[in-house]
VOPAKOL-315745 format. One record per atom (N, C-alpha, C): residue in one letter; x, y, z. Coordinates in steps of 0.02 Angstrom, whole numbers, plus 50000, padded with zeros to 5 digits. Example, Ala and Ser with C-alpha at 12.3 -4.5 7.8 and 13.67 -1.06 7.14 Angstrom:
REM VOPAKOL-315745
A506604971650390A506154977550390A506604983550390S506424988850354S506844994750357S506455000250394
REM end
This chain:
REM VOPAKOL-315745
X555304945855817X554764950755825X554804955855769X554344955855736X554314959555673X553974966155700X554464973255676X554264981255717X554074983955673X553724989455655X553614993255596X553754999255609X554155001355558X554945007655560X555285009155496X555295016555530X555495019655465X556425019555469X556635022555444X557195021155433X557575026155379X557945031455441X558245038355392X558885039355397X559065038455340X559915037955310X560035040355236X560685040955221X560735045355188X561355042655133X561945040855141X562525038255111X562795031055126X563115027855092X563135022855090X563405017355141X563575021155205X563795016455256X562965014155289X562565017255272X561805014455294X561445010855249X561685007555206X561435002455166X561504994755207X561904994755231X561974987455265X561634988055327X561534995055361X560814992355426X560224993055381X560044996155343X559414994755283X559044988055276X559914984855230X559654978655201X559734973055278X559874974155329X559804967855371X559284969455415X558954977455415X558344976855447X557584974255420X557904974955306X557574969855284X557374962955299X557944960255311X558164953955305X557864950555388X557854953755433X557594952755498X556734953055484X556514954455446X555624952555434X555494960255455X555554965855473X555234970355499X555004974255441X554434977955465X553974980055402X554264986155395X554674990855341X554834995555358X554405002655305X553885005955341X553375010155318X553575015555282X554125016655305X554725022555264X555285023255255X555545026355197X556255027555213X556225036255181X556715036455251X556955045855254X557435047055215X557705050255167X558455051555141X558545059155127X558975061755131X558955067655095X558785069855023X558675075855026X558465075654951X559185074354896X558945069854834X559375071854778X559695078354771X560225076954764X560705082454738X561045082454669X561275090354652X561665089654577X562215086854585X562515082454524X563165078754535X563335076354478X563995076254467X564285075654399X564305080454357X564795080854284X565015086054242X564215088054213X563775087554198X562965089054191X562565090254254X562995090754316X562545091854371X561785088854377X561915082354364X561075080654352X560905080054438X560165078954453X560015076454526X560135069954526X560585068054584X560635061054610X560365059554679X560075054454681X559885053054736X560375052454787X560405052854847X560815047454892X560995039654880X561545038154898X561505028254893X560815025754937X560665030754992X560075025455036X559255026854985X559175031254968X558835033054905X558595030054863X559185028754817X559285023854766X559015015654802X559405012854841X559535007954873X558525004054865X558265008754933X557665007454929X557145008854889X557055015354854X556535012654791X557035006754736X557255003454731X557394997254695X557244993354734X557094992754794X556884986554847X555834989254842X555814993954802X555054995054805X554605000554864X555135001754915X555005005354982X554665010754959X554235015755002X554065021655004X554695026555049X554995029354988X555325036854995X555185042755013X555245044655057X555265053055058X555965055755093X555875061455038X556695067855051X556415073755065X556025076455125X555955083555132X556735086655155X556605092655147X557105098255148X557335098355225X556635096155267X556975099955352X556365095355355X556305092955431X555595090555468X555485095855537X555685101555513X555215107255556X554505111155545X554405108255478X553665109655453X553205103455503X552625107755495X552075105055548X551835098255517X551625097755438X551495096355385X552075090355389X552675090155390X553055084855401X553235081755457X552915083955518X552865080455573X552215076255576X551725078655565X551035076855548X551185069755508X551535070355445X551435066855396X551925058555437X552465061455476X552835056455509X552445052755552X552035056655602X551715054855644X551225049855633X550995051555574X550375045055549X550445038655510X551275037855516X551475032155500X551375026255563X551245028855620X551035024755670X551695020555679X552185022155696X552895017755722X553145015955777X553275008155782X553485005655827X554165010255854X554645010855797X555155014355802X555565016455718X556095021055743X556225024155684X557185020155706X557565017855653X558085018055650X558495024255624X559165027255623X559455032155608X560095032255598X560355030455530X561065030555508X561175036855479X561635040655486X561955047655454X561345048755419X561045051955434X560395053855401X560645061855371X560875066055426X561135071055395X560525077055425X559895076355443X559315082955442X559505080455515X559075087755557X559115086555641X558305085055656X558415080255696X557495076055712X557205080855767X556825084855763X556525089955802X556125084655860X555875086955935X555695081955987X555065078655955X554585082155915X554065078555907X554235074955861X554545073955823X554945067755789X554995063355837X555555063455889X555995060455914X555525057655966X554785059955977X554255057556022X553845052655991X553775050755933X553385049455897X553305041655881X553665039055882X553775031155874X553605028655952X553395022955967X553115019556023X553805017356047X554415016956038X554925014556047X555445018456050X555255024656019X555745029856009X556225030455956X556725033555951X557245034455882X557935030555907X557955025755858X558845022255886X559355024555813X559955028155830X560375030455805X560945025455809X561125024355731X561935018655728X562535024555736X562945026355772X563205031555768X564025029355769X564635028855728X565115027355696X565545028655758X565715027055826X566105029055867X566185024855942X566325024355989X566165023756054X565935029756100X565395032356113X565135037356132X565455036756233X565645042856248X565605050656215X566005050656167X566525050056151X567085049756116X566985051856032X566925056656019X566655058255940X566125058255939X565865061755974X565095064855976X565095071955884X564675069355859X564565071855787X564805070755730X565175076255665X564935075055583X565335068255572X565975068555596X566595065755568X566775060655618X566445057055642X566815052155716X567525047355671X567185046055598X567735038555563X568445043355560X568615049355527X568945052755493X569185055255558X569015058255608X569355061955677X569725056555725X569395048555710X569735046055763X570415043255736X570505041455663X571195041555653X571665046955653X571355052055629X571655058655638X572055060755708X571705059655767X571845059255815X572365053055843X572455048455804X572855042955826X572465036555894X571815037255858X571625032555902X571745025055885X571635021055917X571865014255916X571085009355922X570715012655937X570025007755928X569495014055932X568985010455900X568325012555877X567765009255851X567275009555862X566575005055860X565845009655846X565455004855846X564675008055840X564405006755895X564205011855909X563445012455961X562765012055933X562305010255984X561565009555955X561335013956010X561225020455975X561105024156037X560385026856029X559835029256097X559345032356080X559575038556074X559195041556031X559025048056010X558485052056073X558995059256074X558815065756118X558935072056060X558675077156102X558885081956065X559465084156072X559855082356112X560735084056117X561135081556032X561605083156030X561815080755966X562405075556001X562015069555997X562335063055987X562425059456058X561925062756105X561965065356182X561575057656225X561155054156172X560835052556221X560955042756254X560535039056276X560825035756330X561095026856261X561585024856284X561705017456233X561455012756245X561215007756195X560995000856221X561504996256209X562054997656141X562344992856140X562964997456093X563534991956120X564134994756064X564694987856018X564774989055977X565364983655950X565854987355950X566544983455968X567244989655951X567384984155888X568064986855870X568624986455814X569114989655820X569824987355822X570314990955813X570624995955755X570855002755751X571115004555713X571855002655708X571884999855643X572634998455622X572895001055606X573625001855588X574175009055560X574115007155490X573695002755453X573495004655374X572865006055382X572555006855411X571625009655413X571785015155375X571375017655330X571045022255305X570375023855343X569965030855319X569555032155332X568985027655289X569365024755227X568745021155186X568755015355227X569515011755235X569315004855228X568835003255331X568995008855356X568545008155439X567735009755404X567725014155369X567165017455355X566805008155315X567035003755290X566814998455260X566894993155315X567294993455370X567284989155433X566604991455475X566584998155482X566084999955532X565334997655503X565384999655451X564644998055397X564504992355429X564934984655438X564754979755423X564504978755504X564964981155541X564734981055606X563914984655648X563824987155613X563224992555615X562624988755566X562704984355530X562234981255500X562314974855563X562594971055581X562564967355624X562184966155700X562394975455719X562294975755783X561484978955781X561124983155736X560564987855724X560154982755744X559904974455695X559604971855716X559374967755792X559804966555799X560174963555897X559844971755925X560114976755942X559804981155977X559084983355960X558854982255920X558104983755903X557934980355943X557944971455928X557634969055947X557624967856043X558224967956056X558334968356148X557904975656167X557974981456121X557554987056156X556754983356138X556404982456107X555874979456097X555474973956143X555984971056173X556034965856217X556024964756275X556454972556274X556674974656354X557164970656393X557524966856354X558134962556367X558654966756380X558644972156354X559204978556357X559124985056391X559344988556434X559224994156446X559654999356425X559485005256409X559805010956373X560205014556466X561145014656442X561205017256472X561495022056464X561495027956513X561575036956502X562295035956488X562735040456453X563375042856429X563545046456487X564045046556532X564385049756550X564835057156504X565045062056515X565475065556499X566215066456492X566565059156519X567055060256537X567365056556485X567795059756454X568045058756399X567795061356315X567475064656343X567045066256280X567305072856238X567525070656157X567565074656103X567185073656055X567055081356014X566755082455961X567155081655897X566635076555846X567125075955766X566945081955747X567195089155748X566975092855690X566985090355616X566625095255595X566495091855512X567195094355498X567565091355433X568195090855390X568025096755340X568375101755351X568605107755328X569335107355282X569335112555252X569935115255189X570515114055234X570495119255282X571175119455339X571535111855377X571045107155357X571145101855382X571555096055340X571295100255251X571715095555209X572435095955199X572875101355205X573395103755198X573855099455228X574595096655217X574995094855254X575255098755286X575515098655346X576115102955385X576565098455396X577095098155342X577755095355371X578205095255430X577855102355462X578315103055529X577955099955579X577475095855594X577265090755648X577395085255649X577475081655696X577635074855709X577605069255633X577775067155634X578015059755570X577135057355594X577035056755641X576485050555658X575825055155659X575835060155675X575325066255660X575165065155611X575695068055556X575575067855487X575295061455445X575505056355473X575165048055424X574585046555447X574355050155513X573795049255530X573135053155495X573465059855470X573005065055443X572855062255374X573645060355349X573475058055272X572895053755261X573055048255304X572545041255323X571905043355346X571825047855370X571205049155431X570625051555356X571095055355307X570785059455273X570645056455175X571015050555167X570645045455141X570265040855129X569675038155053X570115042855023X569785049254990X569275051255038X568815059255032X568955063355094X569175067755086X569305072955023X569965073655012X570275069455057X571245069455032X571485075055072X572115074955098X572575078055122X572935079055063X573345085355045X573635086155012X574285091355034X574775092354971X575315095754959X575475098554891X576145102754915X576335103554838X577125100954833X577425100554755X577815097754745X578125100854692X578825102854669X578945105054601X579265099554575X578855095854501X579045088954483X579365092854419X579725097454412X580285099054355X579655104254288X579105106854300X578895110154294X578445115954328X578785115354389X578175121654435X577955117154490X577805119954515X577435118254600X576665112654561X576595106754597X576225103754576X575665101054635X575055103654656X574675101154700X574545092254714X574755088854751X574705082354757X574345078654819X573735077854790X573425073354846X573625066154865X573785063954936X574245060254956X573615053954995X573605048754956X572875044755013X572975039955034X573775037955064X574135031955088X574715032555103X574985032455167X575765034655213X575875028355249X576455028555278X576575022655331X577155026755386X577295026855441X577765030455475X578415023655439X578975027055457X579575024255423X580195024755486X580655021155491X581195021755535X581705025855535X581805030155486X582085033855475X581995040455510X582755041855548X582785048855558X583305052655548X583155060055535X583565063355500X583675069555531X584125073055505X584415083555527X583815087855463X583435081855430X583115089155361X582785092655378X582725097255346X582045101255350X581375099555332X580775100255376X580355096955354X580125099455284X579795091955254X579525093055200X580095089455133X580765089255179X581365088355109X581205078955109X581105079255054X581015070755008X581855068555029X581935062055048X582405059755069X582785054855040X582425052355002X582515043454947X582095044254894X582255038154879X581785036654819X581615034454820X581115031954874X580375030054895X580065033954926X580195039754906X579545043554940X579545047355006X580035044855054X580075047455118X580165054855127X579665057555157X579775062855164X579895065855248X580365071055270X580565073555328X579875076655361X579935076355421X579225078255456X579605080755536X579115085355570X579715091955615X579955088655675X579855080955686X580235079455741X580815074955721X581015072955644X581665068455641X581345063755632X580875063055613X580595054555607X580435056855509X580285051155468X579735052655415X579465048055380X578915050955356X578225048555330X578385044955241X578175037455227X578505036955169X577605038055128X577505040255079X577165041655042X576785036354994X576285031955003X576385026254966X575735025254940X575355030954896X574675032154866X574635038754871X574685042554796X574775049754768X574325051154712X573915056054693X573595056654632X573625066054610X573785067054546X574025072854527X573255075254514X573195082154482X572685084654483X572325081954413X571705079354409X571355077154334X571535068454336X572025067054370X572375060954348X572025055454398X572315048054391X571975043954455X572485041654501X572235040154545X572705037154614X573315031754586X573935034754609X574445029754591X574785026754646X574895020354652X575505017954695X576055021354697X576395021954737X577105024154730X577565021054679X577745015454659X578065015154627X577925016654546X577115017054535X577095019654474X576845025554474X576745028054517X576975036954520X577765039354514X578315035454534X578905038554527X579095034954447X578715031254424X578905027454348X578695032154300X578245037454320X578025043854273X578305049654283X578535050054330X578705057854372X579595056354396X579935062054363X580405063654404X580445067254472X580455062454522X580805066454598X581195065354639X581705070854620X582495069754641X582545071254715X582925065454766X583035067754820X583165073754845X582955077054890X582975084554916X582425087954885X582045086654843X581395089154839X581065092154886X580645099054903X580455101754957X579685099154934X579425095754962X578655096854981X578175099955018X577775105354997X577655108155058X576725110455049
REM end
């Protein structure tokens, strides 16, 4: 059943429900993205990846600033839509938006709902030490991230997940599942059901305070934050590598068997292990200095002197 739908997203984990809502025959009348932004040492305007993506597929683009103008509800409205899809779009869909499609607004949303309701669901649920996570196909309310599911895929988080490499698992899953729930809501094969509350946390968005290591928490805390928080915008530390305290962003840990009497933060070997505040520690195994690029551990210690008992902090 071919729907006609717009489709508002913004960065690059919404390229793969894009291109398979292509690929499913549906006519799609628009695409929403945010506006271009400055970026790079010339600050030129760049589009978004979903941006870019579709005017090279030929689509009609638009990036308004907000859709609280009358003028941009109007202009939505007369696209005449079956329905609107919604990957990280990033703007908030005011109700006459969200009324406006004959089908309503379906949101791919990076989590198992309630469970990471908002900015950060990929990045908070390793952070948190979760062990699985999936996409929902949820309708859109005015609650933020509130309203009832039609469908979910899980995936396990592994103890090497990164935030990239889930953030490239979830993509694929969310291009998979967008088309299947369109079409069962369309069909009426599916019914949207309400979220309960019970269990339900918010991803706040990823803040400064969030990148910092604290050596004095748990070994498994800490590999989770490193991990949770690669590899944008990085968890970091400092280090004195035989000239001064050296800021080091850290975008790959593993917990280690090792336990010890150190103080947290004291480097233990010469691989990297560093003490963390319950006796357990974290071995370090993807580091990048400031200006420089991401190194493995072993050819980060092939450039850099760091002598056991090193304080990292």
């Amino acid at each position: 059943m071919s729907l006609r739908i717009a489709f508002m997203g913004s960065p690059g984990i919404a390229l793969g429900v894009l291109d398979a809502l292509i690929a499913a025959g549906h006519d799609i009348a628009c695409v929403y993205s945010q506006p271009p932004r400055p970026s790079g040492r010339g600050q030129k305007l760049t589009p978004t990846p979903v941006h870019a993506f579709a005017e090279a597929r030929g689509l009609d683009v638009r990036t308004p600033k907000s859709l609280k103008k009358a003028e941009e509800q109007e202009a939505f409205a007369a696209l005449n839509l079956d329905a609107a899809v919604v990957v990280a779009y990033g703007l908030i869909l005011p109700q006459v938006v969200l009324d406006a499609p004959r089908l309503g607004c379906l949101n791919m949303h990076a989590s198992i709902l309630p469970r990471w309701r908002g900015a950060a669901p990929i990045q908070r649920a390793i952070m948190a030490g979760d062990t699985e996570t999936g996409v929902d196909a949820m309708m859109m309310e005015a609650g933020l991230d509130t309203g009832p599911v039609l469908a979910s895929v899980r995936t396990p988080i592994t103890p090497q997940d990164t935030a990239g490499t889930l953030h490239d698992r979830l993509a694929v899953l969310a291009a998979e599942l967008a088309p299947r729930a369109l079409a069962g809501l369309a069909e009426g094969s599916v019914k949207p059901i309400p979220q309960t509350e019970e269990g339900m946390t918010y991803a706040l968005k990823i803040t400064a305070e969030d990148q910092r290591i604290d050596w004095t928490r748990p070994a498994a805390e800490v590999d989770c934050q490193i991990r949770g928080l690669s590899p944008s915008p990085g968890a970091w530390c400092e280090a004195d590598l035989g000239q001064g305290p050296v800021r080091l962003k850290v975008l790959l840990s593993e917990l280690t068997d090792l336990w010890n009497l150190a103080a947290p933060g004291t480097l233990l070997d010469d691989r990297l292990s560093v003490a963390c505040g319950d006796g357990r520690a974290v071995r370090l195994l993807r580091l990048q200095k400031p200006g420089g690029k991401p190194l493995d551990a072993r050819d980060f210690l092939a450039g850099n002197s760091v002598a056991s008992g090193t304080l990292f902090c």
